[in-house]
Backbone bond lengths (Angstrom), bond angles and torsions (degrees), N, CA, C in turn:
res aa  C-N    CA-C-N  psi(-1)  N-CA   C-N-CA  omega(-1)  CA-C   N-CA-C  phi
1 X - - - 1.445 - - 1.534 109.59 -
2 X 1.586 111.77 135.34 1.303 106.03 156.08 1.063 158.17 -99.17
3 X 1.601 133.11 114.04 1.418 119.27 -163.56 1.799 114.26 -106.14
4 X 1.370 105.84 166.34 1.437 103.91 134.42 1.223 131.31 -139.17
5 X 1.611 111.59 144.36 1.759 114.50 -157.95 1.610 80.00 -138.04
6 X 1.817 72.67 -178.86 1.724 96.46 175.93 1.219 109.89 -90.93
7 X 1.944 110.52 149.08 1.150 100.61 -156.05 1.656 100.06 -91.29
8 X 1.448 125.81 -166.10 1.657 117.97 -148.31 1.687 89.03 -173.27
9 X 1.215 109.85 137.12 1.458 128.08 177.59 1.562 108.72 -31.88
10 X 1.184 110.39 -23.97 1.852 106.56 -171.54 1.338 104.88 -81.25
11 X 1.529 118.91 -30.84 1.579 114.78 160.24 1.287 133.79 -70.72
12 X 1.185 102.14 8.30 2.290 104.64 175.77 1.012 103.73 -44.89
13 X 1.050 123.30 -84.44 1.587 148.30 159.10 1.561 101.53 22.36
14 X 1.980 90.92 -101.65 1.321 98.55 -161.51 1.807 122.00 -68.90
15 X 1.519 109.24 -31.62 1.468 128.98 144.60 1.791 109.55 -7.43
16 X 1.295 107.97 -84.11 1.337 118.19 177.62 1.242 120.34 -67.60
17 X 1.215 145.43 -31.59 1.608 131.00 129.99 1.079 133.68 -47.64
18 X 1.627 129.31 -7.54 1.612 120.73 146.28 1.519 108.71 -96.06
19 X 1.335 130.75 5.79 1.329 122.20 175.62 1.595 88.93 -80.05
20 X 1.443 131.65 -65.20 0.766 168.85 60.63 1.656 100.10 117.94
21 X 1.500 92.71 -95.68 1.466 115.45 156.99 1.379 122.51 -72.92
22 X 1.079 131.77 -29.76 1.495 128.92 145.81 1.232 116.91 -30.13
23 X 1.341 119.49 -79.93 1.309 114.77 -173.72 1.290 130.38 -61.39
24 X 1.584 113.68 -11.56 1.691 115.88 163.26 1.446 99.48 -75.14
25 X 0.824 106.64 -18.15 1.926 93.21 -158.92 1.409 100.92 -79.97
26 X 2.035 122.23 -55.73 1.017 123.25 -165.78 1.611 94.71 -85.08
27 X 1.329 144.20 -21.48 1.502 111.74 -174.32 1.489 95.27 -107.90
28 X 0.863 164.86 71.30 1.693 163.86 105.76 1.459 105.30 17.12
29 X 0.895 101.42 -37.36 1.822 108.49 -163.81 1.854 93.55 -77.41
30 X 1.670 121.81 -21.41 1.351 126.47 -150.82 1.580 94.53 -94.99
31 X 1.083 134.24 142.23 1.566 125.88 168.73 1.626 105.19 -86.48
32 X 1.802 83.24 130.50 1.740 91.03 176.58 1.385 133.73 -60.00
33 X 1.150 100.74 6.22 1.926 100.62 171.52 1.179 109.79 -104.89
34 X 1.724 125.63 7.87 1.567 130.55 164.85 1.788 97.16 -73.11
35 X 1.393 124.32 -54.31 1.292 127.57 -156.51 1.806 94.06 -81.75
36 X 1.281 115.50 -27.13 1.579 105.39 171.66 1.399 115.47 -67.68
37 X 1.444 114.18 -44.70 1.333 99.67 164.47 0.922 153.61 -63.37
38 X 1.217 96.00 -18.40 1.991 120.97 173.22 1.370 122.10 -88.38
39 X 1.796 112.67 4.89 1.290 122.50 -174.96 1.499 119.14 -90.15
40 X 0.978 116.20 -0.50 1.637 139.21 -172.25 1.570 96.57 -95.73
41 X 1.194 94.51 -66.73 1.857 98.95 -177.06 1.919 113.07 -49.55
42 X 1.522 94.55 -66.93 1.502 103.83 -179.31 1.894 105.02 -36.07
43 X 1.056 105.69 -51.31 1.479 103.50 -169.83 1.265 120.89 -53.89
44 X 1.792 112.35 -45.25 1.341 105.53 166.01 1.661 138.62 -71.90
45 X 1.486 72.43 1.84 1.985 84.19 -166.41 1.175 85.56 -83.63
46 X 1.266 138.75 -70.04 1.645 160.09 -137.83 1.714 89.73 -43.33
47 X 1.231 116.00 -76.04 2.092 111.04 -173.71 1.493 104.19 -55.49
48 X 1.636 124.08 -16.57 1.548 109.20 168.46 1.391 130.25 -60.20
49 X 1.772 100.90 -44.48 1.501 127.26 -174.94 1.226 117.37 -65.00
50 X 1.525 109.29 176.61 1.545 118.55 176.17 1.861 94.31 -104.54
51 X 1.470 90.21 125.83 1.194 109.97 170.54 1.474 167.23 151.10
52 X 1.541 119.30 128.68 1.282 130.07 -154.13 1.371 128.08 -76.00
53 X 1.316 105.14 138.23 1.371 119.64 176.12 1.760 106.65 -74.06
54 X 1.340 99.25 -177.84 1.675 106.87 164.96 1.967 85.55 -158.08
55 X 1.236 93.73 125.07 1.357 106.30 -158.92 1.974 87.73 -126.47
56 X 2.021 103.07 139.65 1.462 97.69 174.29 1.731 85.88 -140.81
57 X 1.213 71.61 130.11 1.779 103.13 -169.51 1.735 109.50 32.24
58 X 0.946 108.10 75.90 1.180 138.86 -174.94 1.705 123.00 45.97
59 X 1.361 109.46 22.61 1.303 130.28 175.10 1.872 107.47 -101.59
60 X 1.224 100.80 125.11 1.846 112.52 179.02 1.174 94.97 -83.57
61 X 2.125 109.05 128.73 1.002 116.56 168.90 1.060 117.13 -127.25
62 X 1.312 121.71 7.71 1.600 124.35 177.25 1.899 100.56 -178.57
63 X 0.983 88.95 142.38 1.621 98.36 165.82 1.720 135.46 -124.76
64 X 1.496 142.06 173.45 1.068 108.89 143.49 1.645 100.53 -128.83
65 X 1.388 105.70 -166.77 1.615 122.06 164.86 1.146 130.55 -127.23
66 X 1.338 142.41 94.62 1.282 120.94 172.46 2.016 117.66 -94.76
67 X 1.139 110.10 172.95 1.488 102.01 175.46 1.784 82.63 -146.22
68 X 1.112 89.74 139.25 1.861 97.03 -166.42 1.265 127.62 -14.37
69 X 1.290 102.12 93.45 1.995 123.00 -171.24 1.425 102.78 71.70
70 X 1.163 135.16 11.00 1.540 110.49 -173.98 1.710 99.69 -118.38
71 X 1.418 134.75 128.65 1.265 133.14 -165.65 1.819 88.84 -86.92
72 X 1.059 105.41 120.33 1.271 104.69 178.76 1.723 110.34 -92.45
73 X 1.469 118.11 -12.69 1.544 118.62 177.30 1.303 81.51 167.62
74 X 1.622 101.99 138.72 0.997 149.88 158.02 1.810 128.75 -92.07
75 X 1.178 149.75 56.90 1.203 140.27 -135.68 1.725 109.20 -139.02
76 X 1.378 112.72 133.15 1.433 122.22 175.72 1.930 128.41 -112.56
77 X 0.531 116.91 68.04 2.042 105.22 -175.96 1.556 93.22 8.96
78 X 1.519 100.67 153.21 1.169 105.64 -166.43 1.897 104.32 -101.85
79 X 1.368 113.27 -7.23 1.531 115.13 131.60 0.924 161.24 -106.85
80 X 1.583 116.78 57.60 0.807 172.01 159.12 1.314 124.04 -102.38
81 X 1.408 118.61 -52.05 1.607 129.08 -177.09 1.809 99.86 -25.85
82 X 1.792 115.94 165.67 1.372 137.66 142.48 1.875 86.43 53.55
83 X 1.076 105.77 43.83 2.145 123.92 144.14 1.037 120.04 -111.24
84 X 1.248 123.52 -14.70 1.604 127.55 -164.53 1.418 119.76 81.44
85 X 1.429 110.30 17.94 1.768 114.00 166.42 1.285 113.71 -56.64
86 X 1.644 126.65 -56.17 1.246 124.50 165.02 1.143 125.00 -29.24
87 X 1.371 111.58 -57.10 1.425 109.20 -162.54 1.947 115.33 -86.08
88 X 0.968 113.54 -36.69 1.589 142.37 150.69 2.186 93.67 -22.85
89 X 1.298 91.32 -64.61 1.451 98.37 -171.54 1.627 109.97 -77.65
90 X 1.229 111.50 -32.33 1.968 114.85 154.15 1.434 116.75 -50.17
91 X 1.473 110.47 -45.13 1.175 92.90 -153.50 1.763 109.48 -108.36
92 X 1.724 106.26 7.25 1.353 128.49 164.86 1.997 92.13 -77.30
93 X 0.959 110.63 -47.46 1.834 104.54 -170.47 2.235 95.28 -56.41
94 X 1.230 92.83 -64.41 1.403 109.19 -164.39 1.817 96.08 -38.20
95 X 1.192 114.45 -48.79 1.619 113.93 179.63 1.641 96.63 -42.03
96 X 1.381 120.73 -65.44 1.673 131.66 -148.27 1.356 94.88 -64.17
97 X 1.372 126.80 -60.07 1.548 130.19 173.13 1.359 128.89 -108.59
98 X 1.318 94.32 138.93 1.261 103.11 166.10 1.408 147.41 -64.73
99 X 1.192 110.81 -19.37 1.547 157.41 170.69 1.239 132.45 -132.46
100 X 1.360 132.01 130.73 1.903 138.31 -166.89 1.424 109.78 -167.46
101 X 1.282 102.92 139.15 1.408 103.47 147.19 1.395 145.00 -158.39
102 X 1.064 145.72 166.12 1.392 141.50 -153.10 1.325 116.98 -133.53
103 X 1.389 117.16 160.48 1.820 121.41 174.51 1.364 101.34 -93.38
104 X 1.506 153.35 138.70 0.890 130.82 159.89 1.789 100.01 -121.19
105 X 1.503 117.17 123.96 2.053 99.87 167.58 1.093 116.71 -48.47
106 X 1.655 119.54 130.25 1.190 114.88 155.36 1.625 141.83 -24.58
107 X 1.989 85.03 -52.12 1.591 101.56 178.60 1.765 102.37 -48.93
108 X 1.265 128.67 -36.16 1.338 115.24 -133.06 1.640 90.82 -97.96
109 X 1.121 114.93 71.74 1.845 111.32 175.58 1.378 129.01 -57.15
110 X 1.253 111.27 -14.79 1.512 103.81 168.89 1.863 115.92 -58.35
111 X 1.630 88.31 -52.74 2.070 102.65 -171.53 1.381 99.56 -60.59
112 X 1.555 119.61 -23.22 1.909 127.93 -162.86 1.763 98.37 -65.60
113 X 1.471 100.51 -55.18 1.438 125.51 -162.31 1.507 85.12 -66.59
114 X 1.218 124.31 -67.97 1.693 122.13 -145.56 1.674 98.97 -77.34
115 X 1.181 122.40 -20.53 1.602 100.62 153.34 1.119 139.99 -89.60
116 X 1.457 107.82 -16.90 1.569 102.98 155.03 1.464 115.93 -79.31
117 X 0.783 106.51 -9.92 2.069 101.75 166.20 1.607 95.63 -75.27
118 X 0.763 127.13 -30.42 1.663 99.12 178.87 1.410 111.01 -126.89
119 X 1.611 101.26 42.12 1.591 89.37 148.28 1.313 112.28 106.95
120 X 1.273 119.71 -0.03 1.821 116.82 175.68 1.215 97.57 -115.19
121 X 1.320 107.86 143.47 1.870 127.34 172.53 1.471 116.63 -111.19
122 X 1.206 102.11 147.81 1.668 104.39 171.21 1.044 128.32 -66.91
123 X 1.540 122.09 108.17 1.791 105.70 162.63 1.382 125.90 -77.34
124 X 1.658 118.65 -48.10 1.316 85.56 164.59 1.845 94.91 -150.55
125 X 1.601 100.88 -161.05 1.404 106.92 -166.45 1.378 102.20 -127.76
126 X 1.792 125.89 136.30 0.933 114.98 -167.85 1.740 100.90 -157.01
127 X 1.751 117.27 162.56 1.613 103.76 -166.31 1.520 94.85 -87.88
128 X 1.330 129.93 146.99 0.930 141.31 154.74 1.476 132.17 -59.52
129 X 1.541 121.30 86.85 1.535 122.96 -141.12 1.311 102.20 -75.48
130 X 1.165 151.29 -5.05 1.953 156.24 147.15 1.653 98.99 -45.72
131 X 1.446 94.93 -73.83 1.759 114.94 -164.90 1.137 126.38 -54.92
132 X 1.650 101.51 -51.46 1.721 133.82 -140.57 1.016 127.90 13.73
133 X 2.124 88.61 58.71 1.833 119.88 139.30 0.713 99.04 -65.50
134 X 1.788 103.19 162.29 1.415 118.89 134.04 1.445 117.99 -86.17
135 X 1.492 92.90 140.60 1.707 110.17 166.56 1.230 133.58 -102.30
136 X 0.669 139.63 144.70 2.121 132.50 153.49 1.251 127.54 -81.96
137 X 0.973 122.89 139.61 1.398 116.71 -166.31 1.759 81.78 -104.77
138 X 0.936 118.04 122.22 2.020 120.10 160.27 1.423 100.99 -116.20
139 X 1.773 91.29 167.04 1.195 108.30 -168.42 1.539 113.19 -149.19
140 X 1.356 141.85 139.91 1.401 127.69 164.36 1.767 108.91 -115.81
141 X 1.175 96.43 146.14 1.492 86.97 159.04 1.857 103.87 -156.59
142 X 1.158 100.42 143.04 1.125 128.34 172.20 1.406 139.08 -40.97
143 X 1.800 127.03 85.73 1.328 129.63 -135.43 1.813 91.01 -68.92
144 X 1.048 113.72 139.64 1.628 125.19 157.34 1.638 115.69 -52.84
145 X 1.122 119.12 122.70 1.412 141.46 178.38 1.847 94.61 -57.91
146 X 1.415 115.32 148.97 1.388 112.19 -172.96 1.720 91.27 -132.41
């Protein structure tokens, strides 16, 4: 069965091995001792934050994060990918708020494409002062009922 819940200390673990491997996979362009260094931090942040798993039969296959309106990562196992976990987990956030937004790299066109497929636009573009990518700043917000 599939759910999504909040995530809970028993997911550190596997959580941070799809942040993990996620982020080698989709930024290639990023050198892997940026995401090693940032793996210490993420970990402690992760039980601070708001955030859901998408769990299939009681196995975590993708998660996201937000910290008030801002999607801080979006991320799926990469078998898993092209089920609709992503979007399942978009469109579970989009229920909670009405408003969000996210950095996405330019370089990384898959995450570019799959949020504008469901509905967030770019406001603006800016260098990424760690990287010096470019990012996008996107945004969704929630059309008013008429």
């Amino acid at each position: 069965m599939d759910i999504i819940r909040k995530f809970n200390d028993f997911d550190l673990k596997r959580v941070m091995r799809i942040w993990y491997d996620g982020n080698l996979e989709a930024h290639d362009f990023i050198n892997k001792e940026y995401w090693d260094r940032n793996f210490g931090y993420v970990k402690r942040a992760l039980p601070e934050a708001e955030v859901y798993v998408y769990e299939i039969n009681g196995f975590v296959a993708g998660f996201v994060g937000v910290d008030e309106g801002y999607i801080a990562g979006l991320f799926v196992d990469r078998e898993y990918r092209g089920m609709g976990i992503g979007t399942k987990l978009m469109d579970y956030i989009k229920e909670k708020y009405d408003f969000f937004t996210l950095h996405v790299f330019e370089n990384n066109y898959g995450a570019v494409t799959f949020y504008e497929n469901r509905g967030l636009l770019k406001k603006e573009e800016s260098v990424n002062e760690d990287l010096g990518e470019v990012e996008y700043l996107m945004y969704y917000r929630r059309k008013k009922e008429e």
